[in-house]
C-alpha positions in Angstrom: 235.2 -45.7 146.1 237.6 -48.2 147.6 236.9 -47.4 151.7 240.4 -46.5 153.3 241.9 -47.9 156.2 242.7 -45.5 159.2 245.1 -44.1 159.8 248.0 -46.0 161.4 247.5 -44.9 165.5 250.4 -44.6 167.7 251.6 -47.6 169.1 250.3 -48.2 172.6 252.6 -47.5 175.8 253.2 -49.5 178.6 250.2 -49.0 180.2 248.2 -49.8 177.5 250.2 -53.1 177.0 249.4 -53.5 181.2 245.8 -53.4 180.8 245.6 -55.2 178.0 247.6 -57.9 179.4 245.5 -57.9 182.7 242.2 -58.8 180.6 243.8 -61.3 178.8 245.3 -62.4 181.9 242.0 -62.4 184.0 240.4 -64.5 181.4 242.7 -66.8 180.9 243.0 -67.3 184.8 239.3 -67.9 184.3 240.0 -70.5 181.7 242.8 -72.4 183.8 240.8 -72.3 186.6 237.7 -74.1 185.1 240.4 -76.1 183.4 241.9 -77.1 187.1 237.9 -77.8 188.0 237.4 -79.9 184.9 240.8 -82.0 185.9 239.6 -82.3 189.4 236.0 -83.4 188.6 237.9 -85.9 185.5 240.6 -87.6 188.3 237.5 -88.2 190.6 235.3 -89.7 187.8 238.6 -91.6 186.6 241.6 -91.5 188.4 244.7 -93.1 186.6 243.1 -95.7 185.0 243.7 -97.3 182.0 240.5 -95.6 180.4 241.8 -92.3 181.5 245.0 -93.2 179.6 242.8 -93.8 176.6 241.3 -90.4 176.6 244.2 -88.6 177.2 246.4 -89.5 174.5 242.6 -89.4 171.8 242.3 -85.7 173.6 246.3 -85.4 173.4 246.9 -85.7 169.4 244.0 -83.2 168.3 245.1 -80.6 171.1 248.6 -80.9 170.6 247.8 -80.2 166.8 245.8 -77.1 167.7 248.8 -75.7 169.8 250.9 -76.2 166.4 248.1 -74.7 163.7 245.9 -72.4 166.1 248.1 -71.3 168.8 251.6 -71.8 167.6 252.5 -71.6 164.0 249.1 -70.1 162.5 249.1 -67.2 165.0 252.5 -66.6 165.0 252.5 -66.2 161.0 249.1 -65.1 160.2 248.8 -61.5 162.9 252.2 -60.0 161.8 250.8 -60.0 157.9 247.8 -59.3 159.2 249.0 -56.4 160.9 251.2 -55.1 157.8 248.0 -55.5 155.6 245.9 -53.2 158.2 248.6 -50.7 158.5 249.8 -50.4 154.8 246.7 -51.5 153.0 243.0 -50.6 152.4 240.0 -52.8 154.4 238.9 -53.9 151.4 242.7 -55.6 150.9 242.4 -56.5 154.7 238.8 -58.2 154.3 240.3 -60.0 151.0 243.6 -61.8 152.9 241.4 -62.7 156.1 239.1 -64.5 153.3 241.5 -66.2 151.6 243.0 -67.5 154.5 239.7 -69.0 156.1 239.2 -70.5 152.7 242.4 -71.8 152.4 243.1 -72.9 156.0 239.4 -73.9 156.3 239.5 -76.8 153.2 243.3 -77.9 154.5 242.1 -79.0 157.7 239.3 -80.7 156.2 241.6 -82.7 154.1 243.8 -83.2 157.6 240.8 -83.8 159.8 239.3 -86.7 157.3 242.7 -88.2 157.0 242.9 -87.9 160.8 239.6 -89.7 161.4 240.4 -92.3 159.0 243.6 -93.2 160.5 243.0 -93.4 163.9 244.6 -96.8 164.6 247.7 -95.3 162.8 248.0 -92.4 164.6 247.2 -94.3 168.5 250.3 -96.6 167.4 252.3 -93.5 166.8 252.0 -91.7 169.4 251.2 -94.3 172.4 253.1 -97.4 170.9 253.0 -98.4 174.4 249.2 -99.5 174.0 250.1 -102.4 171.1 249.7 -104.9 173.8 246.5 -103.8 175.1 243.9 -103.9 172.9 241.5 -103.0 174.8 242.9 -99.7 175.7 244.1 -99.3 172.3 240.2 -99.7 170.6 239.1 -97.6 173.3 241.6 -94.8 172.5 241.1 -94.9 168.8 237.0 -94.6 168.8 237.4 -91.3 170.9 240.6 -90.1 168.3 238.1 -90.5 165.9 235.2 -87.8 167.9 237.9 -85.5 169.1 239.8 -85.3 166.3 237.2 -82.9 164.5 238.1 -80.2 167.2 241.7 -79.3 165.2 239.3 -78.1 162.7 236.8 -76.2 164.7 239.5 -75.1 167.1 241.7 -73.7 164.6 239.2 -71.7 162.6 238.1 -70.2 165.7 241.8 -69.6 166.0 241.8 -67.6 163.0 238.8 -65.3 164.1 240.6 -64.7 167.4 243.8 -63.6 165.8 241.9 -60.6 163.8 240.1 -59.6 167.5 243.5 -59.5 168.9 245.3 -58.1 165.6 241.9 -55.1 166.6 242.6 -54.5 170.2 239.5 -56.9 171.1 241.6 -59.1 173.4 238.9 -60.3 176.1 236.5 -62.4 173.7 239.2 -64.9 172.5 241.0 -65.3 176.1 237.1 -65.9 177.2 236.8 -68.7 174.5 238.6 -71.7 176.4 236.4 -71.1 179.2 233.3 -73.4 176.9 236.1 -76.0 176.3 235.8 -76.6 180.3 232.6 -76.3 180.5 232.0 -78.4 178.2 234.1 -80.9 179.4 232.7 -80.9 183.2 229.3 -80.9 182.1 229.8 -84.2 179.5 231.6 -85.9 182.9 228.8 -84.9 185.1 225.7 -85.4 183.1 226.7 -87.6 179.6 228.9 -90.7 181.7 225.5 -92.5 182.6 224.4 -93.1 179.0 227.8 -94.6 177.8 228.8 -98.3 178.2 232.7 -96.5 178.5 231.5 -93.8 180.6 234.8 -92.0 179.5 233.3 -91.6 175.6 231.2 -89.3 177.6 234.3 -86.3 177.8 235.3 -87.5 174.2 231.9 -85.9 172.8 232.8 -83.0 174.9 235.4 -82.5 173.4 233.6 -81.7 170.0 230.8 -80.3 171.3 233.0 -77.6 173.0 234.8 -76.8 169.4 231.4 -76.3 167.5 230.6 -74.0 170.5 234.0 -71.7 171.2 233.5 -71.3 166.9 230.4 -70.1 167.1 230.7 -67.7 170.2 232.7 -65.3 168.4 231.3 -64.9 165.3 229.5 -62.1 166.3 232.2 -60.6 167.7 233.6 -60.5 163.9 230.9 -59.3 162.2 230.8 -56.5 164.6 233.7 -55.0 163.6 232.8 -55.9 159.8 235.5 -59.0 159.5 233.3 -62.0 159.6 235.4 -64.0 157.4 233.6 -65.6 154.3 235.8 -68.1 153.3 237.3 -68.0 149.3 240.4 -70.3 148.5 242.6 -68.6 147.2 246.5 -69.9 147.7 247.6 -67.6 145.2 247.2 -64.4 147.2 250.5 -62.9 148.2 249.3 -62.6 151.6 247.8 -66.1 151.6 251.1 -67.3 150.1 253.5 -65.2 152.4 251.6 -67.2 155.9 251.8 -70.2 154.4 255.5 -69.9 153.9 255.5 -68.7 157.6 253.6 -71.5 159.1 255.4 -74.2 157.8 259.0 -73.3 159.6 256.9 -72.1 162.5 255.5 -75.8 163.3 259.0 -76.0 165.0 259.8 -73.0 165.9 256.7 -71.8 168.2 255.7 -75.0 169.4 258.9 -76.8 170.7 257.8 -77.2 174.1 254.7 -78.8 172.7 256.1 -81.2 170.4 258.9 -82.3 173.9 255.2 -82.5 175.5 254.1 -85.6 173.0 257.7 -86.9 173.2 257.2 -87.6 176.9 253.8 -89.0 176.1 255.2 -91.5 174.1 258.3 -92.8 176.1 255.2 -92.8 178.9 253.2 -95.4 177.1 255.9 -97.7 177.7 256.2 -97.0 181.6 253.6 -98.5 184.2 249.8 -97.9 184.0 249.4 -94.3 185.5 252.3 -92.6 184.0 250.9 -91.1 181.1 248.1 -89.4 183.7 250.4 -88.2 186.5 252.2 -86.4 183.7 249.0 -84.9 182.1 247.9 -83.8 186.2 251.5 -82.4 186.5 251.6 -80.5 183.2 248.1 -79.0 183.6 249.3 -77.2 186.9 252.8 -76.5 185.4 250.9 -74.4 182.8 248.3 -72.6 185.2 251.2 -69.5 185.2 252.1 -70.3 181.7 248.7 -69.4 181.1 247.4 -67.3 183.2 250.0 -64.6 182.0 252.8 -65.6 180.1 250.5 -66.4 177.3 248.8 -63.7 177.9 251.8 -61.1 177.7 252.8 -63.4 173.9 249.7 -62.8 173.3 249.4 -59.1 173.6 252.8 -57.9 172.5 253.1 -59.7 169.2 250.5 -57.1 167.7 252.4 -54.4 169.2 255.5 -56.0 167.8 254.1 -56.2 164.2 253.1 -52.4 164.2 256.3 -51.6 165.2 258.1 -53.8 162.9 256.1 -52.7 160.1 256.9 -48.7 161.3 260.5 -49.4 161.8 260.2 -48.2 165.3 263.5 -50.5 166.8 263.9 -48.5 170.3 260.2 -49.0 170.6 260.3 -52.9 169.5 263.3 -53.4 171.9 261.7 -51.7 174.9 258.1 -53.4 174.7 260.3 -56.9 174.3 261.8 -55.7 177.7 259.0 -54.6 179.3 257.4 -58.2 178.6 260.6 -60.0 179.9 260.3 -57.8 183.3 256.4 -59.2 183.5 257.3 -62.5 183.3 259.6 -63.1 185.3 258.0 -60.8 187.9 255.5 -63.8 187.6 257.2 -66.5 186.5 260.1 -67.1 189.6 257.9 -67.1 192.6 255.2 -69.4 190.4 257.9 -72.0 189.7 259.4 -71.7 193.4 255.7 -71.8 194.4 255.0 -75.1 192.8 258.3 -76.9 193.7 258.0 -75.9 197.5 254.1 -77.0 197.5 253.9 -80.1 194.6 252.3 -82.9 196.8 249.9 -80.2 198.7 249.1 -78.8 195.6 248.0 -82.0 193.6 246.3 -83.3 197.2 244.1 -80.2 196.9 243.2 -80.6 193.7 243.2 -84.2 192.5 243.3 -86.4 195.2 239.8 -87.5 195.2 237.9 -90.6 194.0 239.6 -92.9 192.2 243.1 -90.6 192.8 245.0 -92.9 195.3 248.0 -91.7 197.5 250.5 -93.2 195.3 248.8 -90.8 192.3 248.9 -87.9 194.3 253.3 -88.5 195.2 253.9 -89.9 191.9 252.1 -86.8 190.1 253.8 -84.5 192.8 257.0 -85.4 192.0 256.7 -84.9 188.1 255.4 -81.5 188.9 258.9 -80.6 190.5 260.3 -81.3 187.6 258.4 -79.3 185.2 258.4 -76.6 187.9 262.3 -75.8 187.1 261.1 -75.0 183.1 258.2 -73.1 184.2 259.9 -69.6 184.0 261.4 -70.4 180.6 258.4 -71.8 179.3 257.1 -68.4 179.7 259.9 -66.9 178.9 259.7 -68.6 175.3 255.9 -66.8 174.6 257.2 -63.4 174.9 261.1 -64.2 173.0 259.4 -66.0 169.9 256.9 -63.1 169.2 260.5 -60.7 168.5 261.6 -62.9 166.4 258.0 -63.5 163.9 256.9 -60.2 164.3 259.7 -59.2 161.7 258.7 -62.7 160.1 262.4 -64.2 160.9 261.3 -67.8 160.8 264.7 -69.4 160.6 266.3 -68.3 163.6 263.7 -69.8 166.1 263.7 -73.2 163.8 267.0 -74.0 164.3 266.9 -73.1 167.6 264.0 -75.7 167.8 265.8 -78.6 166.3 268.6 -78.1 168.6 266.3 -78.3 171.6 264.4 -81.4 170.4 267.4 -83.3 169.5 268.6 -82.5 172.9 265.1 -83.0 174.5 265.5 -86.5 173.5 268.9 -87.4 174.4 268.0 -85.8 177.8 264.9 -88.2 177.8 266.8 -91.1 176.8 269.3 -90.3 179.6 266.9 -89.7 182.3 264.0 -92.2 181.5 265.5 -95.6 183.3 266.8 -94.0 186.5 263.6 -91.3 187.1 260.8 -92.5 184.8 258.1 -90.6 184.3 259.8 -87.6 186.2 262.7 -88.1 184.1 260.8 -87.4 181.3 259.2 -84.1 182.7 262.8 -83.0 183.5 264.0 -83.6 180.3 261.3 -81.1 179.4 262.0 -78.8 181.6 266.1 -78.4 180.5 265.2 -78.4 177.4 263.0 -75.7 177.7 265.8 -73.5 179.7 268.0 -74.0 176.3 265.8 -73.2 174.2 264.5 -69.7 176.2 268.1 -68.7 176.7 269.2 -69.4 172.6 265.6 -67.0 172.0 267.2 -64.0 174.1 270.7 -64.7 172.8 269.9 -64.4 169.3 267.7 -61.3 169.6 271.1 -59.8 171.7 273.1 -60.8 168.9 271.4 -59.2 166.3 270.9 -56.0 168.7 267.2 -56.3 168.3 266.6 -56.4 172.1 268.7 -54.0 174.0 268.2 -54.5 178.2 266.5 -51.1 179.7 268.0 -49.1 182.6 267.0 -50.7 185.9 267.8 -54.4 185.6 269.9 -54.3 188.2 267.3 -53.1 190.9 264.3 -55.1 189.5 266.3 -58.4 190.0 267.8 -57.6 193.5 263.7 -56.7 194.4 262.4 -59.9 192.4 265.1 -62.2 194.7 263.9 -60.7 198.4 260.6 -61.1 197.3 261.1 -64.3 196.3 263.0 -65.5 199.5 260.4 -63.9 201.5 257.6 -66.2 199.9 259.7 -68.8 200.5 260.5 -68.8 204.0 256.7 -68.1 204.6 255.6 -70.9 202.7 258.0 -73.4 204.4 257.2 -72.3 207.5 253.5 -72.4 207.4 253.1 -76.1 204.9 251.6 -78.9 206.9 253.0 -82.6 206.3 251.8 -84.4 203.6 249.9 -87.0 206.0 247.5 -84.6 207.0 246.8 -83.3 203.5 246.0 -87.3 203.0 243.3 -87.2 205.5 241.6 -83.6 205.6 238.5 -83.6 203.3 238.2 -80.6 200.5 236.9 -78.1 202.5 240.5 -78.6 205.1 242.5 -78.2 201.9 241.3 -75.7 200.5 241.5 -73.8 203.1 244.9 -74.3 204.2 245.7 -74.0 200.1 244.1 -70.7 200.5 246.0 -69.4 203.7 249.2 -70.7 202.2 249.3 -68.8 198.9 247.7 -65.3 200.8 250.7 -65.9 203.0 253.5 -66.5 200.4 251.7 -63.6 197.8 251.6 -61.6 200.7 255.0 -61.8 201.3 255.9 -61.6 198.6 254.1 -58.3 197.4 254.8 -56.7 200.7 258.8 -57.1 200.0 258.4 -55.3 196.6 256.7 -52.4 198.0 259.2 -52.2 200.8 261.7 -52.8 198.8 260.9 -49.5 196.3 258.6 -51.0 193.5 255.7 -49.3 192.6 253.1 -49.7 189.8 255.0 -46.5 188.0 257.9 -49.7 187.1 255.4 -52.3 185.7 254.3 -49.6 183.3 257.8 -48.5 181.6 257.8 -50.0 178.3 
């Protein structure tokens, strides 16, 4: 007797999405935080060196990859289907499609990986074409494309399992799973660096050493709920079929910001020696937030979003798409103001160590600015894409992503000779703010999202909170000289007191103001 699925159960409330979001959250923050370690303990081992250059654009191609196939496009296709399959269908139906698609998925990244490792040199030329005239650096990059390059196919099939724990309410194991990525990485600096002749191969066999490991940590997780995957080819499925003709517009449409990202990489290979590396510093911080909870909310909703979809529920869809928007920009607007007001404190904190020089820490600073003003719309565009592949509309959000790389480039083009490398992270940045407010228009258009009672209020709290952080901050922020000089422990501590003053602030004028936790948990 075929076993049945359950029952479809009522689509969680606010709350529910709150909590959920929270873990995710938490273990993300986890994640960005070890990932802020790893950077630290990377700039004092290597600075802005040439070497560092090297192993940021052989980390670069393999993790930009993974944001298309694991976190952009193959999430965003696969856990609405997957969602509609558990909903409509029987396990045994549900247990076929997750099979199929490991099978599938599993052979074409083999195919892509041994292509990838094979044409190293081709791809270093592509995206650094900057490094032509350096052979040295452009050897050096090429022998660690060819160790990290594996991790697309170790990072995406663990991708795949973390998709069906999210599609099944078992949010905490894959926000956990970037955690071993760090660790990886800091441990390979730390202990691997004295048995390389290029110390800096050391954090390229990190790299794959942390893929084998984040796979293999939630396996169990899988067969605990009975869905360990056991992969079966099978590109003929309808369900198989179906993601696949989802995945292939969604390369575009999720992962715009991503693919700007690489742009900027490979204008910066042109630039002086360092530019590539203040970029990668600013971007990491730019994306703590991002992260830390805009991901995090993406990440919860778009299961909610699929069930709702798939029970034609509209009001509901509309309101949890609202309720998502609130969170992120509850978050979002005093992060961005946060990291313009502090950029050179912040990247003195963390990077300016070692082989980081003063010059590193302003020009990295100053980059950060930049990306700060796309930092809200960068989040934005996590929870906007999810209303628009939950009901598996892929060509709305690609033409929306053309638009916004064709104007990504002219804006790079434009901005490059007068800014450099900060003209480069502005571009991003504008482009980003186009491409978040063309999301929210076309889900308005097509009255799929509908704005809740209460707008109004929220924003007039969300902006005296936010000038309240502000003035703090301003007040209280030493001169950049003295950030120079103070060892760690200084900096941290005056890091510390400066954002307990501005969150304090800033939390303090909500409540004042009338918001209680009763408002972040309307859906």
């Amino acid at each position: 007797m075929t076993e049945q699925v359950p029952p479809a159960t009522p689509e969680p409330k606010a709350p529910t999405l709150l909590r959920s979001g929270m873990v995710v959250s938490i273990m993300t923050l986890l994640s960005r935080v070890l990932g802020m370690v790893r950077d630290v303990v990377v700039a004092a081992y290597f600075g802005s060196q040439s070497e560092a250059d090297a192993f940021f654009i052989a980390f670069k191609i393999p993790n930009f990859l993974r944001r298309l196939f694991a976190e952009g496009a193959f999430a965003q296709a696969f856990v609405p289907v997957l969602s509609e399959y558990r909903a409509k269908r029987t396990l045994e139906d549900v247990k076929y499609l997750i099979n199929g698609v490991a099978g599938t998925l599993g052979i074409t990244l083999v195919a892509i990986t041994a292509l990838g490792v094979a044409g190293a040199p081709v791809l270093i030329m592509l995206f650094a074409p900057g490094f032509h005239d350096d052979t040295e650096k452009l050897a050096l990059a090429t022998d660690m494309l060819r160790i990290t390059f594996p991790y697309l196919l170790l990072i995406s099939l663990t991708a795949l399992c973390g998709s069906i724990l999210n599609s099944y309410g078992r949010f905490a194991v894959p926000a956990f799973t970037p955690v071993l990525l760090n660790l990886s990485m800091i441990g390979a600096t730390v202990l691997m660096t004295p048995y390389f002749d290029q110390p800096i191969m050391a954090l390229a066999w990190g790299v794959f050493i942390a893929g084998v490991v984040q796979l293999l940590f939630q396996l169990p997780f899988l067969a605990q709920i009975k869905l360990l995957p056991v992969p079966r080819p099978d590109r003929r499925h309808e369900g198989v079929k179906r993601i696949m003709t989802l995945m292939l517009p969604a390369l575009f449409g999720v992962s715009v910001s991503q693919i700007n990202l690489l742009l900027d990489t490979v204008l910066a290979s042109f630039l002086e020696t360092g530019s590539i590396s203040w970029l990668y510093y600013a971007d990491r911080l730019s994306e703590l937030p991002l992260g830390a909870f805009g991901i995090a909310i993406g990440t919860v909703i778009l299961p909610a979003l699929s069930r709702q979809h798939a029970g034609e529920d509209p009001k509901a869809f509309s309101a949890t798409l609202d309720w998502a928007i609130r969170m992120v920009l509850l978050v979002g607007v005093p992060a961005a103001l946060a990291l313009l007001l502090l950029a050179e404190p912040l990247i003195a904190t963390l990077f300016h160590y070692g082989a980081m020089t003063e010059r590193d820490t302003l020009q990295a600073a100053a980059a950060l600015r930049a990306y700060s003003i796309g930092v809200m719309t960068f989040m934005l565009i996590k929870v906007l894409a999810p209303g628009y592949f939950a009901r598996q509309d892929i060509k709305t959000p690609v033409k929306i992503a053309i638009i916004c790389m064709v104007v990504n480039m002219g804006f790079n083009l434009i901005l490059i000779w007068p800014l450099a490398h900060v003209g480069l992270a502005l571009a991003t940045s504008l482009s980003a703010v186009l491409n978040a407010g063309l999301l929210w228009w076309g889900l308005r258009k097509a009255g799929i999202y509908q704005a809740q009672p209460g707008w109004a209020v929220f924003m007039l709290r969300l902006i005296a909170a936010c000038t309240a952080m502000a003035l703090v901050v301003v007040w209280m922020v030493p001169g950049i000289e003295q950030w120079f000089v103070w060892g760690w422990q200084r900096k941290v501590l005056e890091m510390t007191l400066l954002v307990c003053a501005g969150m304090g602030a800033f939390v303090l004028t909500l409540v004042v103001s009338g918001m209680r936790m009763r408002h972040l948990r309307q859906g």
